[in-house]
DRENFIBA-23435 format. One record per residue: residue in three letters; x, y, z of N, C-alpha, C in turn. Coordinates in steps of 0.001 Angstrom, whole numbers, padded with zeros to 6 digits, always signed. Layout:
ALAXYZXYZXYZ...
***
This chain:
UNK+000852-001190+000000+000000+000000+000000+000884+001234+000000UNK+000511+002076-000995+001420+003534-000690+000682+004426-000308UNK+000735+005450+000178+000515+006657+000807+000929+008132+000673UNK+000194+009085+000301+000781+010009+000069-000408+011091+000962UNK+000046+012243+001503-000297+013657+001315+000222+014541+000559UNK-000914+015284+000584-000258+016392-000141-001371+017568-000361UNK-000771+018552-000968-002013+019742-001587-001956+019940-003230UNK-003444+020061-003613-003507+020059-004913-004074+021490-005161UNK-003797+022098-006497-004227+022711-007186-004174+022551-008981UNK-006268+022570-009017-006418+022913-010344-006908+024064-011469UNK-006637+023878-012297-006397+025133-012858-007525+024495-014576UNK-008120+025127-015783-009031+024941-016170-007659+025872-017049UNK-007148+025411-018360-006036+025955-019699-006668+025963-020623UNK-006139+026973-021945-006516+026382-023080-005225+025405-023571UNK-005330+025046-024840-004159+024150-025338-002927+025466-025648UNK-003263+026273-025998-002113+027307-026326-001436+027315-025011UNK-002252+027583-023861-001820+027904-022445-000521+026126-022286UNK-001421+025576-022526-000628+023764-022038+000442+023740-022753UNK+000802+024249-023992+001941+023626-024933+002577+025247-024754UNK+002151+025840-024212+003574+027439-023684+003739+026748-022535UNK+003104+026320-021238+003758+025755-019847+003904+024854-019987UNK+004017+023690-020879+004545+022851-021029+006459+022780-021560UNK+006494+023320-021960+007639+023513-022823+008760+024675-021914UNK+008238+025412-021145+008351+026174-020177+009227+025334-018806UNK+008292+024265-018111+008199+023517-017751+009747+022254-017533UNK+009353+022275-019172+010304+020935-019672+012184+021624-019033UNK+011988+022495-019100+013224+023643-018467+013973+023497-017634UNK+012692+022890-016676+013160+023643-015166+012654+022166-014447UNK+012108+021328-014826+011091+019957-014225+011843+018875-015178UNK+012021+017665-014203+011918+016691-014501+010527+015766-015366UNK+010336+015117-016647+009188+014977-017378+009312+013826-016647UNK+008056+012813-016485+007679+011511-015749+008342+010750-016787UNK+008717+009806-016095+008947+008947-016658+008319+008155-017852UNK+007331+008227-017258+006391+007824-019050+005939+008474-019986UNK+006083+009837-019668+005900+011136-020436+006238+010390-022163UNK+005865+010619-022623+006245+010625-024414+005273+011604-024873UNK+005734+012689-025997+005202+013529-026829+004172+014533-025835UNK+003066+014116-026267+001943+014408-025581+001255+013810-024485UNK+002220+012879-023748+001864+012335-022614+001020+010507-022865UNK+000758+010243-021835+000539+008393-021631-000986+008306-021360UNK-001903+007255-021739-003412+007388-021388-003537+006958-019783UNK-004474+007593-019683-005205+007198-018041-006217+006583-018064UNK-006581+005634-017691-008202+005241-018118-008686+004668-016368UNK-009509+005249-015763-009714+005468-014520-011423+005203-014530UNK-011483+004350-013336-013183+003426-013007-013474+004030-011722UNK-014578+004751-011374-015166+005341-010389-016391+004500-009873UNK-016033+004485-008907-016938+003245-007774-017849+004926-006948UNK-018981+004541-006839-019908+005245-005978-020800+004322-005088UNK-021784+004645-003789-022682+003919-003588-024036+004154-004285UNK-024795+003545-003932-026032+002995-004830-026664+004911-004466UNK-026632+005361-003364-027468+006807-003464-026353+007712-004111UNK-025346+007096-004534-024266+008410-005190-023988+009545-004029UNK-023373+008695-003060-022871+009556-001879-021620+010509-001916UNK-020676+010005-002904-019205+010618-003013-019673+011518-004171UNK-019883+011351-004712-021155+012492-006194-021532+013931-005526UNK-022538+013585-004466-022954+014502-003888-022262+015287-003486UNK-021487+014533-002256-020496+015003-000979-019478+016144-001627UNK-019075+015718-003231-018033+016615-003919-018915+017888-004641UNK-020106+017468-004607-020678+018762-005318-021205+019740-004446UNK-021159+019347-002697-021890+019832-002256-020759+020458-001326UNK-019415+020466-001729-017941+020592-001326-018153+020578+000228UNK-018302+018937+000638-018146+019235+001969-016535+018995+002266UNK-016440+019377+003215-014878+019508+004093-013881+018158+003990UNK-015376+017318+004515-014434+015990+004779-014910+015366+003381UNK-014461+013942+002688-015009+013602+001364-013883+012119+000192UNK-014948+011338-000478-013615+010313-000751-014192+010412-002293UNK-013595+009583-002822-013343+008624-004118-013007+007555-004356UNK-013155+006675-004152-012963+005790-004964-012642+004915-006385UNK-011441+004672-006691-011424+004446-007986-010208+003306-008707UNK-010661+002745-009902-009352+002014-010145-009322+002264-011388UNK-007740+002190-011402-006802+002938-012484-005987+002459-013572UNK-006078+002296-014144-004710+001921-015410-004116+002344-016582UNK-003178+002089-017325-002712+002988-017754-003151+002078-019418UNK-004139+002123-019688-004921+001291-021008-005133+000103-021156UNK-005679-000492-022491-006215-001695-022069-005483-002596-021888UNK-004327-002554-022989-002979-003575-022608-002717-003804-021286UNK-002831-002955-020194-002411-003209-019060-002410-004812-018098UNK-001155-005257-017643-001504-005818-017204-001817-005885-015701UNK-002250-004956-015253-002684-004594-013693-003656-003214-013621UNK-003768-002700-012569-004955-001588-012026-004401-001093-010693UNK-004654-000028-010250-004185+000285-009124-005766+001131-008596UNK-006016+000291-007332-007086+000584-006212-006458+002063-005459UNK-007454+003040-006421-007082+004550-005121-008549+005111-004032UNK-007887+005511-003245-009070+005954-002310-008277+007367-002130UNK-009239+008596-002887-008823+009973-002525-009397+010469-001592UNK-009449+010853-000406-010143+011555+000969-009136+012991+000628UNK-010440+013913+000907-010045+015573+000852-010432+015849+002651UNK-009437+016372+003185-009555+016898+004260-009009+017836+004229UNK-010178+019087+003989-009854+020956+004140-008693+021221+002691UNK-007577+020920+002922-007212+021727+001750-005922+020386+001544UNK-005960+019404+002162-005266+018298+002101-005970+017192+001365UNK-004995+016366+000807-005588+015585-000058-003976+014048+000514UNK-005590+013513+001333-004897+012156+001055-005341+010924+000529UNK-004034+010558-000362-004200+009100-001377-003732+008120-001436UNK-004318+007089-001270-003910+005574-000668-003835+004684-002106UNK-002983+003781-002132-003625+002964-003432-002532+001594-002880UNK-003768+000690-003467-002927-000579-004347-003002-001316-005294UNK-001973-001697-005837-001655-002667-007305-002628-003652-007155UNK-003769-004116-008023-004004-005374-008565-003616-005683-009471UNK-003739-007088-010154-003617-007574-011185-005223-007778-011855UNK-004622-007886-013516-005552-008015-013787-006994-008287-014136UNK-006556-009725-013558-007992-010477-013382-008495-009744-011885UNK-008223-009612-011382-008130-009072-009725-009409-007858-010192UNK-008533-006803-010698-009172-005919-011394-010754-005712-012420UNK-010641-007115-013318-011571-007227-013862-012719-008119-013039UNK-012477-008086-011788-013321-008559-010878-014476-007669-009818UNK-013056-007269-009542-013649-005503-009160-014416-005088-009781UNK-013950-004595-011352-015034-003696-012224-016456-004318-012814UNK-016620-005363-012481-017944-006072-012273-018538-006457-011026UNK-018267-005719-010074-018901-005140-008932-018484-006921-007769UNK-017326-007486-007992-017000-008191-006941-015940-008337-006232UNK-016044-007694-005044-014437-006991-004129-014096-008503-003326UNK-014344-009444-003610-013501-011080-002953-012355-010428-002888UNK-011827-010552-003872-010258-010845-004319-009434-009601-003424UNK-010081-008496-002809-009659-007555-002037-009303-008153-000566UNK-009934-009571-000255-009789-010329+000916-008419-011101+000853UNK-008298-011488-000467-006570-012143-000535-005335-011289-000035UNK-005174-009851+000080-004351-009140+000134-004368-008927+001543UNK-003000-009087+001905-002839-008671+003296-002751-007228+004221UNK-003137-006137+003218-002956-004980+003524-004099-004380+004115UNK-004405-003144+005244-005374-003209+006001-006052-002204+005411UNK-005451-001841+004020-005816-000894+003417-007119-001232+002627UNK-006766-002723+002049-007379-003386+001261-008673-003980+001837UNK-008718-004373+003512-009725-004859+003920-010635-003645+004398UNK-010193-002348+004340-011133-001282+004380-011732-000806+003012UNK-011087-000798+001979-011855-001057+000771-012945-001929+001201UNK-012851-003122+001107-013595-004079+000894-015052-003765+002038UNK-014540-003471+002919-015834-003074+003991-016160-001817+003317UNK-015915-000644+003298-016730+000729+002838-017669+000300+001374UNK-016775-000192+000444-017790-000731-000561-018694-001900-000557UNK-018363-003031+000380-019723-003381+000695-020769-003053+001317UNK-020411-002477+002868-021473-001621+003272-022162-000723+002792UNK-021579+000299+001889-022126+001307+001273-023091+000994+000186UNK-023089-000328-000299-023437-000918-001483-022668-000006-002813UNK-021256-000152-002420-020846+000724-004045-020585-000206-005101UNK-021239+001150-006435-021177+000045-008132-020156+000861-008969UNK-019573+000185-009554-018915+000753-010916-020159+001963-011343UNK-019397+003441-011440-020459+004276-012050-019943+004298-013245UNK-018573+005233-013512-018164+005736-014825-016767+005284-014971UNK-016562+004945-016329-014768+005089-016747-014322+006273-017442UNK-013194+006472-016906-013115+008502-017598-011415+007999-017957UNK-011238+008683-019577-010212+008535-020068-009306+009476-020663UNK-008528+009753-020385-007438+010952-021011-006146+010635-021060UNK-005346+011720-021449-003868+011590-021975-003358+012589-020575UNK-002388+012595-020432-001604+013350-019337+000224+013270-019391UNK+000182+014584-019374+001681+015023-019461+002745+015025-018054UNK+003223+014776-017468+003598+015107-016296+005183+015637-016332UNK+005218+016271-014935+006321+016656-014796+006663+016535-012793UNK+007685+016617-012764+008124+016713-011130+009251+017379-011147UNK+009325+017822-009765+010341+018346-008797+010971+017672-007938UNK+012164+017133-008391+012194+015804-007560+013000+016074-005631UNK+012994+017514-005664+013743+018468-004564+012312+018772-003962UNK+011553+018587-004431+010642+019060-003051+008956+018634-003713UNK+009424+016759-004638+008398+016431-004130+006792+016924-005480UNK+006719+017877-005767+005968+018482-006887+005956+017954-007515UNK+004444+017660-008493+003974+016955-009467+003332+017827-010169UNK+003255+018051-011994+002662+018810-012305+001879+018045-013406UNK+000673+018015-013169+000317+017337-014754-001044+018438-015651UNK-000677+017633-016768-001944+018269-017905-002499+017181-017996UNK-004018+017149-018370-004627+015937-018917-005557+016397-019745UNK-005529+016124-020943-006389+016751-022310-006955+015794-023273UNK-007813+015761-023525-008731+015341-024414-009631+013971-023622UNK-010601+014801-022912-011053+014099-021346-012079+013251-022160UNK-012461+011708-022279-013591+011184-022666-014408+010303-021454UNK-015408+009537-021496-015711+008908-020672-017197+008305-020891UNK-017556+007140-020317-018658+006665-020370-019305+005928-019046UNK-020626+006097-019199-021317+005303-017867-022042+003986-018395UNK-021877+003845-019588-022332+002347-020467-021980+001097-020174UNK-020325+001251-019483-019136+000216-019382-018638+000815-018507UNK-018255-000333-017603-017535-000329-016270-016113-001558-016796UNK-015931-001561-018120-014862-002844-018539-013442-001776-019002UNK-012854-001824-017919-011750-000979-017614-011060-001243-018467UNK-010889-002296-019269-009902-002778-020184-010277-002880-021479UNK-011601-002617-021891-012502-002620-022944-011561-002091-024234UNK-011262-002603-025174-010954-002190-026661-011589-002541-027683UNK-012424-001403-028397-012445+000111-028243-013659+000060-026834UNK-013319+001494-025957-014819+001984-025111-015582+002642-025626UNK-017108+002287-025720-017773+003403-026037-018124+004921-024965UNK-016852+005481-025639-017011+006676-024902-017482+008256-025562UNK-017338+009009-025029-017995+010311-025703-016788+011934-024971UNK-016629+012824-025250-015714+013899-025430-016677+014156-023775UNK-016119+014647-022901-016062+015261-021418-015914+016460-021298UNK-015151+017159-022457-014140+018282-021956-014063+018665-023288UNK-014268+020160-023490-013920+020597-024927-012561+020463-025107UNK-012183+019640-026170-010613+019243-026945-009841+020449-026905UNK-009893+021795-026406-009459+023010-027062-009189+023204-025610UNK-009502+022923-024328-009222+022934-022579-008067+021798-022589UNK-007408+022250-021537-006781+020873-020554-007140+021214-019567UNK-006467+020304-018143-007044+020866-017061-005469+020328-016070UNK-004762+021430-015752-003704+021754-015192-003998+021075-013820UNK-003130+020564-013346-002827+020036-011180-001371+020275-011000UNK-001356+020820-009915-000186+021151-009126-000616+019860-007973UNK+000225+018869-007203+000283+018301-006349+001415+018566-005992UNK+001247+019299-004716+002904+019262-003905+002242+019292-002302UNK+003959+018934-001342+003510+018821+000117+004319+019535+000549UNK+003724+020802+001603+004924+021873+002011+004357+023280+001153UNK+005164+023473+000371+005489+024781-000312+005734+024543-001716UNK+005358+025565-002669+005243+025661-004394+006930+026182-004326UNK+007627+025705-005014+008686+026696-005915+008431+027904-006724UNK+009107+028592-006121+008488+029886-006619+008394+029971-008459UNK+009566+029468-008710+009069+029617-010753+007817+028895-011320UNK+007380+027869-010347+006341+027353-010181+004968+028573-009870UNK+005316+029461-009114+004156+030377-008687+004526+031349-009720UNK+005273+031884-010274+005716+032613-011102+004698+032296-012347UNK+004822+031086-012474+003998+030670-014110+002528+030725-013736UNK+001519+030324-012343+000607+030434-012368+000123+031700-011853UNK+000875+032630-011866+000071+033753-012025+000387+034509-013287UNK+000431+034108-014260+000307+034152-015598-000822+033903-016202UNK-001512+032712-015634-003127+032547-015976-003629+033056-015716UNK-004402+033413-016782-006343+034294-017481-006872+033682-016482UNK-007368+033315-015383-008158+032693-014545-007708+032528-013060UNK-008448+031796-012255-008428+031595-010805-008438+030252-010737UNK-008409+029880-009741-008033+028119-009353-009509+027553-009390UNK-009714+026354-009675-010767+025864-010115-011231+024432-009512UNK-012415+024110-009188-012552+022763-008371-012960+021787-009604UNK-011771+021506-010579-012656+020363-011819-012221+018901-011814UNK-013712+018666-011265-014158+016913-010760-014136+016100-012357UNK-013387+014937-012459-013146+014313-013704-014385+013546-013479UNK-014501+012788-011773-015766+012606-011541-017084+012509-011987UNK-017162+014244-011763-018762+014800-012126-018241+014937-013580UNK-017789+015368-013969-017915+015153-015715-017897+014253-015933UNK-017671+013242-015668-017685+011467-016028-019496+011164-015656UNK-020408+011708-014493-021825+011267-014726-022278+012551-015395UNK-022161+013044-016400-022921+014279-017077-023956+013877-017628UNK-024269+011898-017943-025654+011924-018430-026520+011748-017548UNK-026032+010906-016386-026631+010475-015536-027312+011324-014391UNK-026678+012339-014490-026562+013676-013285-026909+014838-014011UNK-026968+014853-015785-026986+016211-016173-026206+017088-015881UNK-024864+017005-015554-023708+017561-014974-023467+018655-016025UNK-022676+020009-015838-023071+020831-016583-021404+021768-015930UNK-020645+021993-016988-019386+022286-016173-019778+024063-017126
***
């Protein structure tokens, strides 16, 4: 199980804005490791309970608040990684662990057994919050993402652009998904994750942006049919 805190900030770009701080960026930041061109796919499964409690809780920005979700990096993958995001006040902590694939494709058809094989106590609290809660596969939300870090203090910077997603399929591994555009192609949507303090060339570039900091749930754009979600 890994563990992280930290503080996030997001930010709502156009593509002109992403490919000037990107390149900007490339300067002064270490690119992720999987970085290529325009960045690596994300394809990410959001677990809710049956009244859409974590839905709400984020729209209704309460203080305390989770997510649930499993992650991979496309369909080839051969694994998923189990995250649980809890926002407390302006902290953001994120837990995750590695499944494998079948593991995974077990999960995303709404059966958490295989969360009982793992010896982590992380894993047997999964397994209780989503059974009690009665949580289902809601949405899979898919994008590309650029990253960058600071490897002196910790900072993560990513873009993620050309946001799609569907509530049709919960088959995380599905090739092709039937999915649909989230996010006008012409936006990205900027995150700062760091713990402590921003580097200042870091604060330097975001107050350069046409805009103010922004609360954008991949989430709630992922139920926009279901919810009528409306960004």
């Amino acid at each position: 199980m890994n563990e992280v805190l930290r503080q996030e900030k997001k930010f709502l770009v156009t593509l002109e804005q992403y490919y000037a701080l990107s390149h900007s960026f490339s300067h002064v930041l270490h690119p992720d490791e999987n970085s290529n061109g325009d960045g690596y796919l994300v394809r990410s499964l959001y677990f809710d309970s049956l009244d859409d409690r974590d839905f709400t809780e984020k729209e209704d920005g309460l203080f305390l608040r989770r997510k649930i979700r499993l992650r991979c990096y496309g369909p080839a993958s051969g694994f998923a990684i189990l995250e649980m995001k809890q926002k407390q006040g302006a902290m953001q902590k994120k837990r995750s662990l590695r499944l494998d694939r079948t593991e995974a494709q077990a999960l995303s058809q709404g059966d958490y057994a295989p969360l009982l094989r793992h010896g982590e106590p992380f894993a047997a609290e999964c397994y209780a919050t989503m059974r009690a809660l009665c949580y289902r596969p809601k949405a899979v939300i898919s994008y590309h993402r650029k990253a960058f870090v600071a490897r002196e203090n910790r900072i993560r910077v990513t873009f993620d652009h050309h946001l799609c997603g569907t509530e049709s399929s919960a088959d995380l591994f599905a090739d092709p998904l039937p999915e649909y555009p989230l996010l006008d192609p012409a936006l990205a949507v900027l995150e700062i994750k760091y713990n402590g303090f921003l580097l200042s060339y870091i604060k330097d570039a975001l107050r350069a942006l046409d805009g103010s900091e922004l609360s954008v749930s991949k989430y709630c754009l992922g139920r926009a049919v279901s919810k009528h979600y409306t960004f």
